[in-house]
C-alpha positions as CSV (number, residue, x, y, z in Angstrom):
1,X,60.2,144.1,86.0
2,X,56.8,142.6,85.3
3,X,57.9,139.6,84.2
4,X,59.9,138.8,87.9
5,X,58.4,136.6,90.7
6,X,57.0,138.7,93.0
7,X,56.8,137.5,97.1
8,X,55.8,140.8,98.0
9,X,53.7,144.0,96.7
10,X,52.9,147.1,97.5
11,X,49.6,148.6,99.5
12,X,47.5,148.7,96.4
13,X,47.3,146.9,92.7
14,X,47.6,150.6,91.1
15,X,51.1,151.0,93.0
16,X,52.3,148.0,91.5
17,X,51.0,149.2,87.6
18,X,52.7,152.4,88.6
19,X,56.0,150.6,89.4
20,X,56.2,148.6,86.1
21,X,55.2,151.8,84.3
22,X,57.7,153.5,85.7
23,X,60.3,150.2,84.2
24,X,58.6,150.8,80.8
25,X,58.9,154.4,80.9
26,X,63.2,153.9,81.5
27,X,62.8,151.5,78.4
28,X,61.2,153.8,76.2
29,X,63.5,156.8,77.4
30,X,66.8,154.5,76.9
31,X,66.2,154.4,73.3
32,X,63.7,157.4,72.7
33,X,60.2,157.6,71.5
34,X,60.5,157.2,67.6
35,X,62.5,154.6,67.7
36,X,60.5,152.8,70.8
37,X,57.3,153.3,68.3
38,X,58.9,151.9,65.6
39,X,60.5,148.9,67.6
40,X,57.5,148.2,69.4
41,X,54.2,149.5,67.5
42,X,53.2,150.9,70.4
43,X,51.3,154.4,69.0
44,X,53.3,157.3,70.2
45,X,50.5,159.3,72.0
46,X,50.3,155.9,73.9
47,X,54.4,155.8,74.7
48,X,54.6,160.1,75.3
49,X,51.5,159.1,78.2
50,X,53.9,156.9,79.3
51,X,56.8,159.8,79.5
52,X,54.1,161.8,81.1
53,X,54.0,159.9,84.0
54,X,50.2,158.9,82.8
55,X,49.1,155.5,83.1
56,X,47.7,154.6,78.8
57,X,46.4,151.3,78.5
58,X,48.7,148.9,77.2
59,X,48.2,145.3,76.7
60,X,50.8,142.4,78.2
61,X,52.0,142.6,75.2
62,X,52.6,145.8,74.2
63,X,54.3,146.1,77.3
64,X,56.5,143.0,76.6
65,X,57.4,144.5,73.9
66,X,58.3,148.1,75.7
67,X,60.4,146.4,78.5
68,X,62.3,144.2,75.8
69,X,63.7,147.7,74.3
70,X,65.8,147.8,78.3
71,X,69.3,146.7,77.4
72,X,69.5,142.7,78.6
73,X,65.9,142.2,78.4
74,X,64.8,138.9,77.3
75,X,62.6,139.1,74.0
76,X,58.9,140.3,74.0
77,X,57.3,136.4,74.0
78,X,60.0,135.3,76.6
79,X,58.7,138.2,78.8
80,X,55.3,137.6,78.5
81,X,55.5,133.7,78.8
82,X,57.3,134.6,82.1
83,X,55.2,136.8,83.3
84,X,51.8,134.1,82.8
85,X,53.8,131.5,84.0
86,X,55.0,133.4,87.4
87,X,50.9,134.0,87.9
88,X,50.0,130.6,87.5
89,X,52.8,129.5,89.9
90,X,51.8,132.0,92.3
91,X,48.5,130.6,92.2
92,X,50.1,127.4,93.2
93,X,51.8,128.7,95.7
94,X,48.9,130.6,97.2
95,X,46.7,127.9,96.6
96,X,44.2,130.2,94.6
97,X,42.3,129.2,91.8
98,X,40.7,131.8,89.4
99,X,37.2,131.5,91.4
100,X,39.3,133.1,94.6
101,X,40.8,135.7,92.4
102,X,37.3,136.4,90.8
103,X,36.2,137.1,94.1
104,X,39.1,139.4,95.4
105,X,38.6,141.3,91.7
106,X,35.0,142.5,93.1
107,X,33.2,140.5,89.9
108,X,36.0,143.1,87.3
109,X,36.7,140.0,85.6
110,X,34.9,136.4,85.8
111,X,36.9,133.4,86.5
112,X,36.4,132.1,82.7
113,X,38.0,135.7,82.0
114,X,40.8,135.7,84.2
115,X,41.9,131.8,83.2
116,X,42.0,132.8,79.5
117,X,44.0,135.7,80.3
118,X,46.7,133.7,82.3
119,X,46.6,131.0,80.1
120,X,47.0,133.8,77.1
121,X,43.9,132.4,75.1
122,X,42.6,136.0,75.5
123,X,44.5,139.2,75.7
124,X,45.0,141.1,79.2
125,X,45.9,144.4,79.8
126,X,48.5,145.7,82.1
127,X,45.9,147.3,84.2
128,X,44.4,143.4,84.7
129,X,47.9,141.5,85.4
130,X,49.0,144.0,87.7
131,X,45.4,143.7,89.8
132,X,45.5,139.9,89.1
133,X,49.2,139.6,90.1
134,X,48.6,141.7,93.2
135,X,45.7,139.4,94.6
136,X,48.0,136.3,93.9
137,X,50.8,137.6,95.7
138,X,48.6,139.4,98.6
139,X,47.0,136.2,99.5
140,X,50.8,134.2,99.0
141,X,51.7,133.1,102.6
């Protein structure tokens, strides 16, 4: 799940979306795609992508609220709180700040950016915390 601790990822930041989609993608399938678009109000085009195996942009958020349709999920703001909070601690851990993430980005986002986002002052896509989490946990001894 997206919201878990990570000490390891995969070779690349898109194999970790793909992972996570794949976790929303059960979600949605567990309960089916009306009633994941009405739980959620995540547009259906957006959710059969999903089902597709396609990669639709989805906000933390949105995809909060997707994973929280799994049976035992915690509830959409529980999962996203987690998930932030599991960044900033890897930052810790790594001993990053957002300037070092910035620069592993390629200049994607700017450090003001990539603070709001963690700090959830400004939304962040699922795209951007899977590249962000990936650089934290790359660089995590």
């Amino acid at each position: 799940m997206f919201y878990d601790q990570r000490t390891t990822v995969p070779d690349a930041p898109s194999d970790l979306r793909e992972e996570y989609e794949a976790d929303l993608e059960a979600a949605v399938e567990d309960v089916g795609l009306e009633a994941a678009a009405a739980e959620t109000d995540v547009d259906e085009e957006r959710l059969e992508a999903l089902l597709a195996g396609d990669s639709p942009e989805l906000t933390l958020e949105e995809a909060a609220r997707i994973q929280s349709l799994a049976e035992g999920e915690p509830d959409p703001v529980t999962i996203e709180t987690m998930a932030t909070e599991h960044l900033l601690l890897g930052m810790s851990t790594a001993v990053l700040d957002v300037e070092a993430v910035e620069s592993e980005l390629n200049g994607d986002l700017e450090a003001k950016e990539i603070q709001q986002k963690i700090e959830r002052r400004a939304p962040m896509t699922l795209e951007e915390f899977a590249r962000i989490q990936w650089v934290i946990v790359d660089r995590s001894p």
